[in-house]
PDB file of N, CA, C and O in Angstrom, chain B, residues numbered from 101:
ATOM      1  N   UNK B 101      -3.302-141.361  55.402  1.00  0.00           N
ATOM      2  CA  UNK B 101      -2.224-140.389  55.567  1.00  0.00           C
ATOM      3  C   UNK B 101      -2.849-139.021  55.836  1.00  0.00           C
ATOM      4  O   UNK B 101      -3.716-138.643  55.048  1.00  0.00           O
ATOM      5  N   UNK B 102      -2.539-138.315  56.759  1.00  0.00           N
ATOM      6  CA  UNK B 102      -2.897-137.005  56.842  1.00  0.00           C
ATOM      7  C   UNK B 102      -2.459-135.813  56.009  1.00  0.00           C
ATOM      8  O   UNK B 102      -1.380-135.812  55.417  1.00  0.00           O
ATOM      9  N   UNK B 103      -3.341-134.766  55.972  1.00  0.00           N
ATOM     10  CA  UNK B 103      -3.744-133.888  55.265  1.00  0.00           C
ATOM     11  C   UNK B 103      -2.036-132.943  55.037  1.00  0.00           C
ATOM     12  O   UNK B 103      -1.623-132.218  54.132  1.00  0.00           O
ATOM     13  N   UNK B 104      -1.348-133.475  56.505  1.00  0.00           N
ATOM     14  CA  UNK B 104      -0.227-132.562  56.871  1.00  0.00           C
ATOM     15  C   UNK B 104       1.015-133.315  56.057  1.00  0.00           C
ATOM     16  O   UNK B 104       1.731-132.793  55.203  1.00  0.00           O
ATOM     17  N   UNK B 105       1.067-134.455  56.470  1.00  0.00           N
ATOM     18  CA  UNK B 105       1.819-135.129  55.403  1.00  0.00           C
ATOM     19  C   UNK B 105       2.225-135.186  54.016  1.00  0.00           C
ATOM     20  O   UNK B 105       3.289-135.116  53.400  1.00  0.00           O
ATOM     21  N   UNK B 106       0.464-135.406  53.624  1.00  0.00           N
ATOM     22  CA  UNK B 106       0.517-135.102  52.219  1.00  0.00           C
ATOM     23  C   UNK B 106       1.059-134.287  51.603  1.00  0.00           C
ATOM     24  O   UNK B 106       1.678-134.554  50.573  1.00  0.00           O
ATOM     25  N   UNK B 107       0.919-132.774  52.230  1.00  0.00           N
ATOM     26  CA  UNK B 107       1.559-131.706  51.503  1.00  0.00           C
ATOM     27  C   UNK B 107       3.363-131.659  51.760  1.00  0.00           C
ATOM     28  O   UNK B 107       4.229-131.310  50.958  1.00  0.00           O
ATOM     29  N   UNK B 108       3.520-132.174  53.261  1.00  0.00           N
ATOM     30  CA  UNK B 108       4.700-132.108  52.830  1.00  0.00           C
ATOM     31  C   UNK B 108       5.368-133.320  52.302  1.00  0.00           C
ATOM     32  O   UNK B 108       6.510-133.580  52.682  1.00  0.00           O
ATOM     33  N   UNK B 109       4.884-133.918  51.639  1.00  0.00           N
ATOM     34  CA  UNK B 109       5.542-135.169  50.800  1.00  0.00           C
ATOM     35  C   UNK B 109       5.130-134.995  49.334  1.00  0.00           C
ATOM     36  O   UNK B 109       5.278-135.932  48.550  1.00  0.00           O
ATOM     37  N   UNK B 110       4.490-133.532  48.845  1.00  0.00           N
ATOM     38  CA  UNK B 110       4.172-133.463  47.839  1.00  0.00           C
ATOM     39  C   UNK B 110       5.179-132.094  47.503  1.00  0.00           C
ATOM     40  O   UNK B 110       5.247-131.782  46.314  1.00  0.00           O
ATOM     41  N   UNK B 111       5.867-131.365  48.377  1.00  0.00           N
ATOM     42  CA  UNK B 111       6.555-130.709  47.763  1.00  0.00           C
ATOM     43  C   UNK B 111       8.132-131.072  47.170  1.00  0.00           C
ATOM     44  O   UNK B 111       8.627-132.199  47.183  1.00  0.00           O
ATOM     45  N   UNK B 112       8.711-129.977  46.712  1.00  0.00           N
ATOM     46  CA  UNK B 112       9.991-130.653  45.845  1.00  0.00           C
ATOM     47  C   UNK B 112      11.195-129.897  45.498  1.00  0.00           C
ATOM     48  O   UNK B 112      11.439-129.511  44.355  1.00  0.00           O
ATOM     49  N   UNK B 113      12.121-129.649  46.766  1.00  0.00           N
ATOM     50  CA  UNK B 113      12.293-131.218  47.560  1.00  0.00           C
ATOM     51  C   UNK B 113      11.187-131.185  48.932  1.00  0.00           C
ATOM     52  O   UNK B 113      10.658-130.289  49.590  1.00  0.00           O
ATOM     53  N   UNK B 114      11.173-132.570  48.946  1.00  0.00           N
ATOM     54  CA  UNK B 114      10.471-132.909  50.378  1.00  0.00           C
ATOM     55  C   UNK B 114      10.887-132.042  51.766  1.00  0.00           C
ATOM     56  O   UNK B 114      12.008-131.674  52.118  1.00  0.00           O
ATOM     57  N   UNK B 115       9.996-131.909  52.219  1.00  0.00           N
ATOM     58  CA  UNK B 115      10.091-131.195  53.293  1.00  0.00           C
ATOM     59  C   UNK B 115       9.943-131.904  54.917  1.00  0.00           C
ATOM     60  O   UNK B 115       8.905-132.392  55.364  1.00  0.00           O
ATOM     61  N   UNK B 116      11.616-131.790  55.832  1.00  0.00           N
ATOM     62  CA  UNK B 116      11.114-133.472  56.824  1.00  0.00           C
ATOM     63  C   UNK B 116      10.357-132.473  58.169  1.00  0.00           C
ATOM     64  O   UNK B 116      10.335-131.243  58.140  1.00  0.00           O
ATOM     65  N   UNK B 117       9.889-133.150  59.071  1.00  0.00           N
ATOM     66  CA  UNK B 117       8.902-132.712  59.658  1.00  0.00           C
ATOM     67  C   UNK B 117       9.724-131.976  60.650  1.00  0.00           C
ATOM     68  O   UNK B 117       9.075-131.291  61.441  1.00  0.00           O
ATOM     69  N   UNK B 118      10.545-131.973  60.730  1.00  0.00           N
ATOM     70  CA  UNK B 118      12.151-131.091  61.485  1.00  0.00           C
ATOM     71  C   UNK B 118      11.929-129.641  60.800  1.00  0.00           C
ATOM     72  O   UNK B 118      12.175-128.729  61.590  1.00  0.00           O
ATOM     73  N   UNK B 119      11.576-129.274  59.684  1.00  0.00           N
ATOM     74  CA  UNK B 119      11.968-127.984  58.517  1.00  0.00           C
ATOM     75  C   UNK B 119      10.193-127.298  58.675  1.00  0.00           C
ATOM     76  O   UNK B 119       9.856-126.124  58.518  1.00  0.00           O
ATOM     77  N   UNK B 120       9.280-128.517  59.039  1.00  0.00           N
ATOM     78  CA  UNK B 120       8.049-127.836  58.926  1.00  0.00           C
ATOM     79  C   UNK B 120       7.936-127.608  60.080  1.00  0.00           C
ATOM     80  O   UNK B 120       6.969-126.848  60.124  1.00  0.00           O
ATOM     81  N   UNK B 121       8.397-127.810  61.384  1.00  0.00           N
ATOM     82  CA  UNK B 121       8.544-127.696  62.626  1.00  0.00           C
ATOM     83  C   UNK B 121       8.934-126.531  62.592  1.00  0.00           C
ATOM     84  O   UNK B 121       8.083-125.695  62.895  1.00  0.00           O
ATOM     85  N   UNK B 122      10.274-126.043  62.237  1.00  0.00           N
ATOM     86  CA  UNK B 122      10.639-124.618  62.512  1.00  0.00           C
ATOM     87  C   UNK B 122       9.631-123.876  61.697  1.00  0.00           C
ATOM     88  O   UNK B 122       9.183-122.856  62.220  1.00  0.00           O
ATOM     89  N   UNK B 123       9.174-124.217  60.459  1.00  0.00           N
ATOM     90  CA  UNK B 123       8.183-122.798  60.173  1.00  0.00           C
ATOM     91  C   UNK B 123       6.999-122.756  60.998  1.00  0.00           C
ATOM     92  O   UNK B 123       6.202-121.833  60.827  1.00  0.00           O
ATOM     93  N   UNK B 124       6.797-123.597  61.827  1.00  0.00           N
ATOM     94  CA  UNK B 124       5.433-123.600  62.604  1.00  0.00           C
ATOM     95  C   UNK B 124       5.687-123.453  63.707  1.00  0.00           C
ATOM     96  O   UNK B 124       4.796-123.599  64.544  1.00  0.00           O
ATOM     97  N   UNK B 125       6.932-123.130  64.071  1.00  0.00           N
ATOM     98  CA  UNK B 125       7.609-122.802  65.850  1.00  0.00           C
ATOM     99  C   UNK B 125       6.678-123.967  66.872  1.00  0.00           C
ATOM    100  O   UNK B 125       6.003-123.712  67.870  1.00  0.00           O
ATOM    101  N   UNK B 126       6.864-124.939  66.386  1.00  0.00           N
ATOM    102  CA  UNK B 126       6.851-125.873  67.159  1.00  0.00           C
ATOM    103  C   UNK B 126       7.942-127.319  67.280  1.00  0.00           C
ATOM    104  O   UNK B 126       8.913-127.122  66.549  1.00  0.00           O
ATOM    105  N   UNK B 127       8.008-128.330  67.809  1.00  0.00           N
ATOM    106  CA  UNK B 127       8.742-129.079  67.311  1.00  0.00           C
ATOM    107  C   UNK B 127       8.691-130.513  66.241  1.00  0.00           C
ATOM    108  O   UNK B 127       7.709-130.820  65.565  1.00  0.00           O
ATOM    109  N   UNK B 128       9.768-131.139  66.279  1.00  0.00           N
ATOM    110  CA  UNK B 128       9.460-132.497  65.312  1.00  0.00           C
ATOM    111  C   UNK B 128       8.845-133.362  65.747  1.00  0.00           C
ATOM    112  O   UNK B 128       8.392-134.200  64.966  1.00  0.00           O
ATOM    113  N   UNK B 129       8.584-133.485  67.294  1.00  0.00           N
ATOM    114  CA  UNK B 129       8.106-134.446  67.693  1.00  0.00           C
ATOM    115  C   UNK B 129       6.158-134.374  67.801  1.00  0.00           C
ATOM    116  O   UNK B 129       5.338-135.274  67.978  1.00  0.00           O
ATOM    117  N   UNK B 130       6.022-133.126  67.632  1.00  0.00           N
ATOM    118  CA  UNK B 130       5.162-132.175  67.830  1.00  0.00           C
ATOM    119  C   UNK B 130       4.150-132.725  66.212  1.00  0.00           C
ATOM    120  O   UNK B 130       3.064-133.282  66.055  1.00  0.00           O
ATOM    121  N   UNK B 131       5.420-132.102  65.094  1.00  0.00           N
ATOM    122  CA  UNK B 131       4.332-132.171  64.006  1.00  0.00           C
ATOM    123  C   UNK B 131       4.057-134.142  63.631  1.00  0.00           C
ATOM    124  O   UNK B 131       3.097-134.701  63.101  1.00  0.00           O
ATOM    125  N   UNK B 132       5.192-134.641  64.114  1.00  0.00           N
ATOM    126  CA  UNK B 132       4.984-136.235  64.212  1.00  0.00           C
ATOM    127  C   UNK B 132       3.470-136.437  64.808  1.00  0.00           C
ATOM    128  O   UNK B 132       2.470-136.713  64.145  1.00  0.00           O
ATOM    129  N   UNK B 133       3.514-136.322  65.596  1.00  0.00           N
ATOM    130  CA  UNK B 133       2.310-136.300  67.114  1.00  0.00           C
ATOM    131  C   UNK B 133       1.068-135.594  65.781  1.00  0.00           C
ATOM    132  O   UNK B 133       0.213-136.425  65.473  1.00  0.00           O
ATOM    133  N   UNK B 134       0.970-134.482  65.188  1.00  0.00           N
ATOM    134  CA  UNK B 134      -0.015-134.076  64.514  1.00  0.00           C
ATOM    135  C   UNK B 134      -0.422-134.878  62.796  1.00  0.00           C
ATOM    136  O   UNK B 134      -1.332-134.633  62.003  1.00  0.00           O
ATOM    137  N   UNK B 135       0.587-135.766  62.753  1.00  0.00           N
ATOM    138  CA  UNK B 135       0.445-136.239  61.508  1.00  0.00           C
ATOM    139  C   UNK B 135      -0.101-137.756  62.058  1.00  0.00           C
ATOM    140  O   UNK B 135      -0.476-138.630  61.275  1.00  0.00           O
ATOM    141  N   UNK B 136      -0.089-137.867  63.046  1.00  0.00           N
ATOM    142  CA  UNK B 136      -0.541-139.312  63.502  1.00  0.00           C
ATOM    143  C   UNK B 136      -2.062-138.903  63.769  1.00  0.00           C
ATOM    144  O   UNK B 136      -2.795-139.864  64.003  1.00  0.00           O
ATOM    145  N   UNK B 137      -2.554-137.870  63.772  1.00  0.00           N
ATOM    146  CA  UNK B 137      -3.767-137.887  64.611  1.00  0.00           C
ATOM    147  C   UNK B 137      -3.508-137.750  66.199  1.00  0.00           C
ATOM    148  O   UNK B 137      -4.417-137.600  67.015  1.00  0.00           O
ATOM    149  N   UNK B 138      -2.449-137.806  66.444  1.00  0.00           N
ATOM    150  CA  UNK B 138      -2.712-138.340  67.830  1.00  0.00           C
ATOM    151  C   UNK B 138      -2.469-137.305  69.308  1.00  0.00           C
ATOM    152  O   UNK B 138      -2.400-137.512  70.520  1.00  0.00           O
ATOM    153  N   UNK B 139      -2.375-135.813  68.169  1.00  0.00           N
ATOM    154  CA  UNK B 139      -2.459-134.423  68.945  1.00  0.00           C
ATOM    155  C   UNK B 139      -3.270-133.511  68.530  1.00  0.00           C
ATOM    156  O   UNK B 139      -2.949-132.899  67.511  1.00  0.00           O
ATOM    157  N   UNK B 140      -4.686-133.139  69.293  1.00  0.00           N
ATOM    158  CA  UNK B 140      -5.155-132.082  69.085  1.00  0.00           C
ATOM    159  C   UNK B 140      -4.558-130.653  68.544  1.00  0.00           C
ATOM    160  O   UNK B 140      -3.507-130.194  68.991  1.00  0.00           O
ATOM    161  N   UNK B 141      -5.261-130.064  67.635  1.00  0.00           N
ATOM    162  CA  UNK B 141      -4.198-128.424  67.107  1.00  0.00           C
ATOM    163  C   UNK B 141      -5.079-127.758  67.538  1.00  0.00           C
ATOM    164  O   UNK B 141      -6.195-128.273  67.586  1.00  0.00           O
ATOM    165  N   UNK B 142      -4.904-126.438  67.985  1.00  0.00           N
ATOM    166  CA  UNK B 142      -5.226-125.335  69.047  1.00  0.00           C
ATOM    167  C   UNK B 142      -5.514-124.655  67.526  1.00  0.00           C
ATOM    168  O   UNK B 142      -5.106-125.151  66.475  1.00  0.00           O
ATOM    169  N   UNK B 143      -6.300-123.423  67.635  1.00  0.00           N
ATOM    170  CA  UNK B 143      -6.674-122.918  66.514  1.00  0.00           C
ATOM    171  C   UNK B 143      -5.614-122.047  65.862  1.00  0.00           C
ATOM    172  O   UNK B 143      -5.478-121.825  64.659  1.00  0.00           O
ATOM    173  N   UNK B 144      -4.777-121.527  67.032  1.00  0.00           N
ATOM    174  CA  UNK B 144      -3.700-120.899  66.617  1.00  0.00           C
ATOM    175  C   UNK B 144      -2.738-121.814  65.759  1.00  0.00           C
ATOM    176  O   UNK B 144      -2.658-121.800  64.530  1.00  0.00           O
ATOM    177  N   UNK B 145      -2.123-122.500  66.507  1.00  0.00           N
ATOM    178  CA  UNK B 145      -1.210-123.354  65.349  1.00  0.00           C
ATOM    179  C   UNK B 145      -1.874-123.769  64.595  1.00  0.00           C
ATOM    180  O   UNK B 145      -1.155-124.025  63.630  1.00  0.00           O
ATOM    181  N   UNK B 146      -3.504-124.195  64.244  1.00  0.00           N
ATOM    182  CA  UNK B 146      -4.034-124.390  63.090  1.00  0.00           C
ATOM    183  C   UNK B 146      -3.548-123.175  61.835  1.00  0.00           C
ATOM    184  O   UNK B 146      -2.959-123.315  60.764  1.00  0.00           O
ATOM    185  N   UNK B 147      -4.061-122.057  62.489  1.00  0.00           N
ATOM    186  CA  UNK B 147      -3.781-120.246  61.463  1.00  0.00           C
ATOM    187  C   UNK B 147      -2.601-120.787  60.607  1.00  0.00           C
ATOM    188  O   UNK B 147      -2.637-120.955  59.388  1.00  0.00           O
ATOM    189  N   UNK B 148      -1.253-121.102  61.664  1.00  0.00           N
ATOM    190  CA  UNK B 148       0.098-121.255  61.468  1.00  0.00           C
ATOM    191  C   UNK B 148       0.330-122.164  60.254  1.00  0.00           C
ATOM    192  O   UNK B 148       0.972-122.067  59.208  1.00  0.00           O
ATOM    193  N   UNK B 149      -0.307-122.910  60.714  1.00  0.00           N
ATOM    194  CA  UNK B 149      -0.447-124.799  59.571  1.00  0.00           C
ATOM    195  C   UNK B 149      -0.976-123.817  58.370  1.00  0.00           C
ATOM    196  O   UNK B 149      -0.287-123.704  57.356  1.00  0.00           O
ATOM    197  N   UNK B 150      -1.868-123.309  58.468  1.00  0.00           N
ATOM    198  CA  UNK B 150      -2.799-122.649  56.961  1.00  0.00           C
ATOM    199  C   UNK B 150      -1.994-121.747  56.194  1.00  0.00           C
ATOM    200  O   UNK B 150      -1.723-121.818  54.995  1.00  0.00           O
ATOM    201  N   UNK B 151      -1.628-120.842  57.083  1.00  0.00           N
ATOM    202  CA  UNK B 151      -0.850-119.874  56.890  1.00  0.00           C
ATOM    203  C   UNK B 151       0.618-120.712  55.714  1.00  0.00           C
ATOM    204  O   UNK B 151       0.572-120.633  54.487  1.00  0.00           O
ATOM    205  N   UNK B 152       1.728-121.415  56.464  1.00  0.00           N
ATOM    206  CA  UNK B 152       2.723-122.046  56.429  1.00  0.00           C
ATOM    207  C   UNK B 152       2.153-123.156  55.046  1.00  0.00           C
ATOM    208  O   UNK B 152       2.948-123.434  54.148  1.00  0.00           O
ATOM    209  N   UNK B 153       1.021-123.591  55.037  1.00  0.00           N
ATOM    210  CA  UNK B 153       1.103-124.587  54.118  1.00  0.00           C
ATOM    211  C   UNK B 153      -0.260-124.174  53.313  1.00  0.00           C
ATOM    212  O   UNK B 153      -0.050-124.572  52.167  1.00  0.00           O
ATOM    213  N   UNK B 154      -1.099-123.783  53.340  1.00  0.00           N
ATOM    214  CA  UNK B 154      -2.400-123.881  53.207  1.00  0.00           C
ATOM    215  C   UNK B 154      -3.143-125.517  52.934  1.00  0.00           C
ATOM    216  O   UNK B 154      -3.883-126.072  52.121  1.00  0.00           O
ATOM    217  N   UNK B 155      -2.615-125.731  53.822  1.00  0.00           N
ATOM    218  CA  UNK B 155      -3.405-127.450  54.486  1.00  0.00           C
ATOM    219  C   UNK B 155      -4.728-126.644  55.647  1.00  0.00           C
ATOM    220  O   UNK B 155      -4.542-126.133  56.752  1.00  0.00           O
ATOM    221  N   UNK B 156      -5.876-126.781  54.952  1.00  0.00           N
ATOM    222  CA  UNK B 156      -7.471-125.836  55.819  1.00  0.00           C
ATOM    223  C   UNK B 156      -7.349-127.370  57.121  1.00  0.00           C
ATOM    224  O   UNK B 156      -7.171-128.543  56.795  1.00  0.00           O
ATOM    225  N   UNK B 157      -7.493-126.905  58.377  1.00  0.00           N
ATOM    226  CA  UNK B 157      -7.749-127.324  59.163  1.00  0.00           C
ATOM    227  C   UNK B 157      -9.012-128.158  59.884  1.00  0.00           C
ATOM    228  O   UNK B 157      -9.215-128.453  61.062  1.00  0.00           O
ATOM    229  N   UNK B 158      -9.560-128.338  58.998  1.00  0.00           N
ATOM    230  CA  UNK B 158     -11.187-128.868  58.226  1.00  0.00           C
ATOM    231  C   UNK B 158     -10.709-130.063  57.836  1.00  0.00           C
ATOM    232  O   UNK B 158     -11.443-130.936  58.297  1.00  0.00           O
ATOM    233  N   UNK B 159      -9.930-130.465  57.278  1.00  0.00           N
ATOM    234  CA  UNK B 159      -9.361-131.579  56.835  1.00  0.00           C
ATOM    235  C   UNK B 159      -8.611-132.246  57.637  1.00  0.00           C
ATOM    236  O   UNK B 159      -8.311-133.394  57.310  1.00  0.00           O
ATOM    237  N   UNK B 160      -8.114-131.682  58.908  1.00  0.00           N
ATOM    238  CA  UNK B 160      -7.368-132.235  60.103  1.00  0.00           C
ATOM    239  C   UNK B 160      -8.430-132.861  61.164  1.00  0.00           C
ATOM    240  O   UNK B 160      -9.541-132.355  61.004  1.00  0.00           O
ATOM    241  N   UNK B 161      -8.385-133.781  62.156  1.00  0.00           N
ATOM    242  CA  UNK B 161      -9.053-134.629  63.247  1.00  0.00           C
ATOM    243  C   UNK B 161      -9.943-133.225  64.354  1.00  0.00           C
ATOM    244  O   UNK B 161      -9.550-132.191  64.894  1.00  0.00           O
ATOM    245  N   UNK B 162     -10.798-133.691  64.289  1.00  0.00           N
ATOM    246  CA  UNK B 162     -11.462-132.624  65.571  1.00  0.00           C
ATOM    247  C   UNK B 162     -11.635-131.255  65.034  1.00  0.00           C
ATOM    248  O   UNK B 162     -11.977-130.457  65.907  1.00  0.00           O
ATOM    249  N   UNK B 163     -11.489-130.725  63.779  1.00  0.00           N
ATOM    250  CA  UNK B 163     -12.054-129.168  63.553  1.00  0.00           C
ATOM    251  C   UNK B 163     -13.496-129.739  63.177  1.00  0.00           C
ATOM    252  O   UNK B 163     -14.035-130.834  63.015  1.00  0.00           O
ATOM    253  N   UNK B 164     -13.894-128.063  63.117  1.00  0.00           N
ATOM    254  CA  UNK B 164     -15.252-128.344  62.995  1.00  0.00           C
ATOM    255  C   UNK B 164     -15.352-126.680  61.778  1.00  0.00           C
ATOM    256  O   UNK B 164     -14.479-125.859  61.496  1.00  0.00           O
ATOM    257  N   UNK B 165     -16.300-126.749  61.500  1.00  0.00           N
ATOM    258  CA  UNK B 165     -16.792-125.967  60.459  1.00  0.00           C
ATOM    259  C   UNK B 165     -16.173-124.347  60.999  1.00  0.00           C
ATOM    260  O   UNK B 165     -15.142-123.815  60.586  1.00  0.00           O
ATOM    261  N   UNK B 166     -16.858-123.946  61.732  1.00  0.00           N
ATOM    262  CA  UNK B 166     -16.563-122.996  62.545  1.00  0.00           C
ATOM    263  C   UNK B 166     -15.110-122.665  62.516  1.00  0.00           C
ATOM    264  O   UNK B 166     -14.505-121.652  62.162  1.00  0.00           O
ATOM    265  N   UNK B 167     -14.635-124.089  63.105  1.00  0.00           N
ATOM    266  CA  UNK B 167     -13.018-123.719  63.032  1.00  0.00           C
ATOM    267  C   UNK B 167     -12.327-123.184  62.186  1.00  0.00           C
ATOM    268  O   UNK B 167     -11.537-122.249  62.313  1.00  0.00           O
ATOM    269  N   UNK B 168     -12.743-124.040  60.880  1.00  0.00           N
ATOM    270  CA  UNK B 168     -12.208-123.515  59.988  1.00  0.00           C
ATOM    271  C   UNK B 168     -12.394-121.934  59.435  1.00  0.00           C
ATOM    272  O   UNK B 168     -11.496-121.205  59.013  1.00  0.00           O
ATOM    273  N   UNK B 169     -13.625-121.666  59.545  1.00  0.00           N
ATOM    274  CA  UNK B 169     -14.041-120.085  59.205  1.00  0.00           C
ATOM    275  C   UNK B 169     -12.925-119.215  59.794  1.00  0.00           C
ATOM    276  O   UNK B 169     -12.169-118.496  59.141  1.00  0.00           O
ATOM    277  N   UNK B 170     -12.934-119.413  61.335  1.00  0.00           N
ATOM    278  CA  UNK B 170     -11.712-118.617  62.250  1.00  0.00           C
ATOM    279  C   UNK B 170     -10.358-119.097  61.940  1.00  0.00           C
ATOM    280  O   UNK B 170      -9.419-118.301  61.926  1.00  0.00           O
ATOM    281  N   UNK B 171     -10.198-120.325  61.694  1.00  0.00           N
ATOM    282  CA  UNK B 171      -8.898-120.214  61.008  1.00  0.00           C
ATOM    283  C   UNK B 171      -8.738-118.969  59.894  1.00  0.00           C
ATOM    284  O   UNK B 171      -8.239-117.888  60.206  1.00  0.00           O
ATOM    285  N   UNK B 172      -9.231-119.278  58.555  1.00  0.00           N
ATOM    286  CA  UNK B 172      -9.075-118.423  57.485  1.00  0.00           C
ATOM    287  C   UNK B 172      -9.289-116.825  57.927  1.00  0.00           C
ATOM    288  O   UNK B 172      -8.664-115.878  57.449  1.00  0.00           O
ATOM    289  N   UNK B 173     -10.265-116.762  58.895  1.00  0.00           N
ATOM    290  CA  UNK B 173      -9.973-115.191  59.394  1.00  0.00           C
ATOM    291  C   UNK B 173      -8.666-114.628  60.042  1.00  0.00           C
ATOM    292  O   UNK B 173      -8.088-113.592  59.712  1.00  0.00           O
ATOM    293  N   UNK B 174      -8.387-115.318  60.814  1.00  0.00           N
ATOM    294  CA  UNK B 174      -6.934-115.333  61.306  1.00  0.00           C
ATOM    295  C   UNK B 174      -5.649-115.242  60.651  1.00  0.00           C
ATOM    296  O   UNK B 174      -4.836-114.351  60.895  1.00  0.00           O
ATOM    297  N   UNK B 175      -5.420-116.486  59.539  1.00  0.00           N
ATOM    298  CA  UNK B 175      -4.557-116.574  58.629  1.00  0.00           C
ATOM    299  C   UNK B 175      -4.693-115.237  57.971  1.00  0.00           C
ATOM    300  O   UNK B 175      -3.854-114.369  58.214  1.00  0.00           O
ATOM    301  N   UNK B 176      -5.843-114.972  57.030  1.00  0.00           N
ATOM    302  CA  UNK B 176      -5.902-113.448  56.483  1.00  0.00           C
ATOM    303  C   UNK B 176      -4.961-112.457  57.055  1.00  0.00           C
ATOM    304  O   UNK B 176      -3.947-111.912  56.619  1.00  0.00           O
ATOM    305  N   UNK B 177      -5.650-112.393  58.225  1.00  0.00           N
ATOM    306  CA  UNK B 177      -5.311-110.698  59.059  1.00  0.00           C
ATOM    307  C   UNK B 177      -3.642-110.740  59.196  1.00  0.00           C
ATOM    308  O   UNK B 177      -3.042-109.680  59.377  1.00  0.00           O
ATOM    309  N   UNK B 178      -2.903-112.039  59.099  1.00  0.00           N
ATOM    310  CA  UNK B 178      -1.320-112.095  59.143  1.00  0.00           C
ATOM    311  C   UNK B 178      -0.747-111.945  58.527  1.00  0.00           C
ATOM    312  O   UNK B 178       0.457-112.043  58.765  1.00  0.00           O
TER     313      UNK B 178
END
């Protein structure tokens, strides 16, 4: 299960991927697609994801160390 999931199946009440969609101005089909693995995240909507959930993007498919550093710089400065 992904990192994105988890959190939102750990809050209370649950949060459906429709509700985490609008805080991440993207869509449902979108954060579906990111909970499968099966969509790359741009570093920006990574910030967004961190920002919105603090799920570190380090823990998501394809970041890399680095990424994550610029994520958390990013998220900060917002």
């Amino acid at each position: 299960m992904s990192s994105l999931r988890q959190w939102r199946n750990s809050q209370h009440p649950k949060i459906s991927q429709a509700d985490l969609a609008d805080r991440l101005g993207t869509t449902q089909s979108h954060v579906s697609d990111m909970e499968r693995d099966e969509d790359k995240i741009t570093l920006e909507l990574a910030a967004r994801i961190f920002t919105a959930t603090g799920v570190r993007v380090g823990k998501m498919k394809d970041a890399t160390a680095q990424d994550a550093k610029t994520i958390a710089r990013v998220a900060g400065a917002a």
